[in-house]
N, C-alpha and C positions, 0 to 999 in steps of 0.2 A: 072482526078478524084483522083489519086493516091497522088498527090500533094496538091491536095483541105482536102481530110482524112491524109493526112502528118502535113498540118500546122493545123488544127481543133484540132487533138490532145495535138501539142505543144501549142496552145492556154490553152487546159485544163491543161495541166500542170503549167504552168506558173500563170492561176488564183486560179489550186489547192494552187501555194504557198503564194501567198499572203492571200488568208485563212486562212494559217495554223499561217502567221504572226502575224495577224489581233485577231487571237482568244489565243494569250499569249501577255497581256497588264500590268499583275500584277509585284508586285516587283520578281525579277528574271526570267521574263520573262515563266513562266511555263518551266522551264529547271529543272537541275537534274546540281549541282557541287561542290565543294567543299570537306567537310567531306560527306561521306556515310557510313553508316552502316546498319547493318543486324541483323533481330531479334536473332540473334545465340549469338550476341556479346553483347547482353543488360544483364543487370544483373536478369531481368527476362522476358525471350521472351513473347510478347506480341499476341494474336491469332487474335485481330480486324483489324488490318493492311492488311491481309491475303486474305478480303472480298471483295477488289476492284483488285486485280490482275487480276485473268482473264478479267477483262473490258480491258484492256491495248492489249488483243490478237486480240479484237472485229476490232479494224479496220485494223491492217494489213490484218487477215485472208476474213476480207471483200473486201479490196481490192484487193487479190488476185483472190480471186471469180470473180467480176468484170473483172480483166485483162484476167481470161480465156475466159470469154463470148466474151470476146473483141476479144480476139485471136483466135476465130472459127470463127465468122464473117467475120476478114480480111484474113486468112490464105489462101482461097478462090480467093482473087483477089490480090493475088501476095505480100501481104504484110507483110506476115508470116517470112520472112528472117532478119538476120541481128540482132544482137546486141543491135541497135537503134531503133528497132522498139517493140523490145520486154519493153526494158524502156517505150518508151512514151504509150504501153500498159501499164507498171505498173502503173505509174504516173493518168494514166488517169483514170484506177481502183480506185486510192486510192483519186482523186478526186470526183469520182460517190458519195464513201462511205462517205464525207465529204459534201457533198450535203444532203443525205440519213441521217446523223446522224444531219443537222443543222435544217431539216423537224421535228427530233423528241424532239431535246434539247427543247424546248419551253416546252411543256406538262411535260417530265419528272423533268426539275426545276422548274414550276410551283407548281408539286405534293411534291417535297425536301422542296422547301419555306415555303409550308402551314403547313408541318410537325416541321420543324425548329420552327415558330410562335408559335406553339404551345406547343412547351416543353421547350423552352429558358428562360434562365435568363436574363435580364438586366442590370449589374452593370453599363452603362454607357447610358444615357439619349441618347446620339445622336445616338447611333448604336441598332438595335434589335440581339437578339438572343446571347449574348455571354455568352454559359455557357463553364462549366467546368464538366472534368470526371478524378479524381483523380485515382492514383493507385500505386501497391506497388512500392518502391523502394530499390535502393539498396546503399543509403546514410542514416545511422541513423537519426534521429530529423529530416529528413527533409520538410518543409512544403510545402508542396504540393499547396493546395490551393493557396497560396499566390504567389509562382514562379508560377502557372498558369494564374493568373490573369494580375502578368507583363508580361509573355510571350505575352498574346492577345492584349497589350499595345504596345509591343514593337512591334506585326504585323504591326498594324493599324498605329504606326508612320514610320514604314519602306514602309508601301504605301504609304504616305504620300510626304516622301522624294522622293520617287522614283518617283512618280509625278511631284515634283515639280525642281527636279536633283540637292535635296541637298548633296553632297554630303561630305558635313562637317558634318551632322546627319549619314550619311551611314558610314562612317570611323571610328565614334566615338562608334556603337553598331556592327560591322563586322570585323569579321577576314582579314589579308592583301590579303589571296584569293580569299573569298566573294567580299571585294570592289574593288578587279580589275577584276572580270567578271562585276562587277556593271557600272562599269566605261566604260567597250566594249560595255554594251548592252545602254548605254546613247553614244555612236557615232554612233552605228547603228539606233536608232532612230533619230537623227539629232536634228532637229528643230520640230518635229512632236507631237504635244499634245497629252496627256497623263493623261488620268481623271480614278484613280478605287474608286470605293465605296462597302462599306462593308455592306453588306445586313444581316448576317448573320455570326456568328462568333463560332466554339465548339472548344475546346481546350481538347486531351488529352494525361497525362503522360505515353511513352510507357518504361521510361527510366531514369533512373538516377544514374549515378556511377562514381567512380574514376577508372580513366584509365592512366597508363603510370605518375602518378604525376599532372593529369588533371581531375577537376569535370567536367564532361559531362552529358548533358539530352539532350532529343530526345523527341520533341514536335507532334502529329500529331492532325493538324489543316485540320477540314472542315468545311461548309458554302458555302452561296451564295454569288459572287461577280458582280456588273455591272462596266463594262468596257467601258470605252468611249462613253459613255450617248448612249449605245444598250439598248435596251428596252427589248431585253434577256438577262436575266440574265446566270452566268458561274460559274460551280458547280466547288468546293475547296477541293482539298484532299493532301495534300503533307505536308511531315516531315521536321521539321526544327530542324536543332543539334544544342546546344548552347553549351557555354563553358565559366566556370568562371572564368575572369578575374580580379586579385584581388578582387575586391566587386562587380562587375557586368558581366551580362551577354550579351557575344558578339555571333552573328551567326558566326557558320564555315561549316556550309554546308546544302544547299536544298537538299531534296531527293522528288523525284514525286510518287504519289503510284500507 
């Protein structure tokens, strides 16, 4: 029995992580690298950013929850010991919670979707919802509108590429560090197709300054994404740092919110 609840567990780990795989399809994989910054270092800190933090605690502290439940059950029949076993308790908490949070994605990005439709712009026939939410900055004359418009251009062709593992297009709009994670996360996917579609696109400035002899902005993009023809859709929150290279703007770093 003890060996039957041994490997049940490591099963749930193991399908916890191809989950966790499976639900980061977009360009950069849903990772965090590159340039990061911090609202302290913008030239003027932004408070919307700030709104989705605590979502970020919601599944470790749920899968902890989970692993203690786990860990009175077996404590009882000998399985309480050991270093290893307290892991595939974790793991197996934080797979519960990943189960438990895939029950309720459907409703809550259904209810983000309807909201999105209805207050979005369209500047671009094929894609719904891409609007814009300008704000101050801290470069004189600069146009806001406009750099937010190619920023959402330049999303949408960096899924594009990332799709399709251009990666003559990735090289040509990313920093030398952005497209060597770009480049690790196309061998870890192999051969493995790779379709995102843009359901929904908001674009806003939290950021724009000279740093160090460098113009910097600090994009944060949300929206709805569908990933590999799921018929759930996957809600979009993370910062993208850009940086002016000569006359254009190159990514140098994802940030997750």
């Amino acid at each position: 029995m003890r060996k039957f609840i041994t490997l049940f567990i490591l099963s749930l780990c193991v399908f916890g992580l191809i989950i966790n795989d499976a639900e980061a399809r977009r360009f950069g994989g849903g990772r965090s690298f590159g340039m990061q910054r911090s609202a302290s270092s913008y030239s003027r800190a932004a408070t919307a950013t700030s709104a989705a933090s605590p979502n970020r605690w919601m599944g470790p502290l749920a899968g902890l929850a989970a692993g203690g439940l786990l860990a009175s059950l077996f404590m009882g029949h000998g399985l309480g010991t050991g270093l290893l076993t307290w892991l595939m308790i974790g793991f197996g908490g934080l797979m519960l919670w990943n189960l438990f949070r895939n029950k309720l994605q459907p409703q809550t990005q259904q209810a983000q979707y309807t909201g999105y439709k209805q207050t979005a712009q369209t500047p671009f026939s094929q894609f719904t919802g891409l609007s814009s939410a300008p704000a101050a900055t801290g470069i004189a004359n600069f146009d806001t509108e406009k750099f937010l418009r190619e920023a959402k251009v330049d999303f949408i062709r960096m899924q594009a590429a990332y799709d399709n593992k251009n990666s003559a297009d990735i090289r040509e709009f990313t920093s030398p560090e952005v497209f060597a994670e770009i480049q690790l996360q196309f061998q870890e996917r192999d051969s493995k197709e790779n379709v995102t579609e843009v359901i929904t696109l908001n674009a806003e400035l939290l950021d724009a300054s000279t740093e160090q002899q460098s113009t910097l902005a600090s994009v944060r993009f949300t929206g709805m994404l569908r990933e590999d023809h799921d018929p759930d859709m996957t809600s979009l929150n993370e910062t993208w740092h850009f940086r002016k290279d000569n006359s254009k703007w190159i990514v140098v770093g994802i940030q997750q919110n």
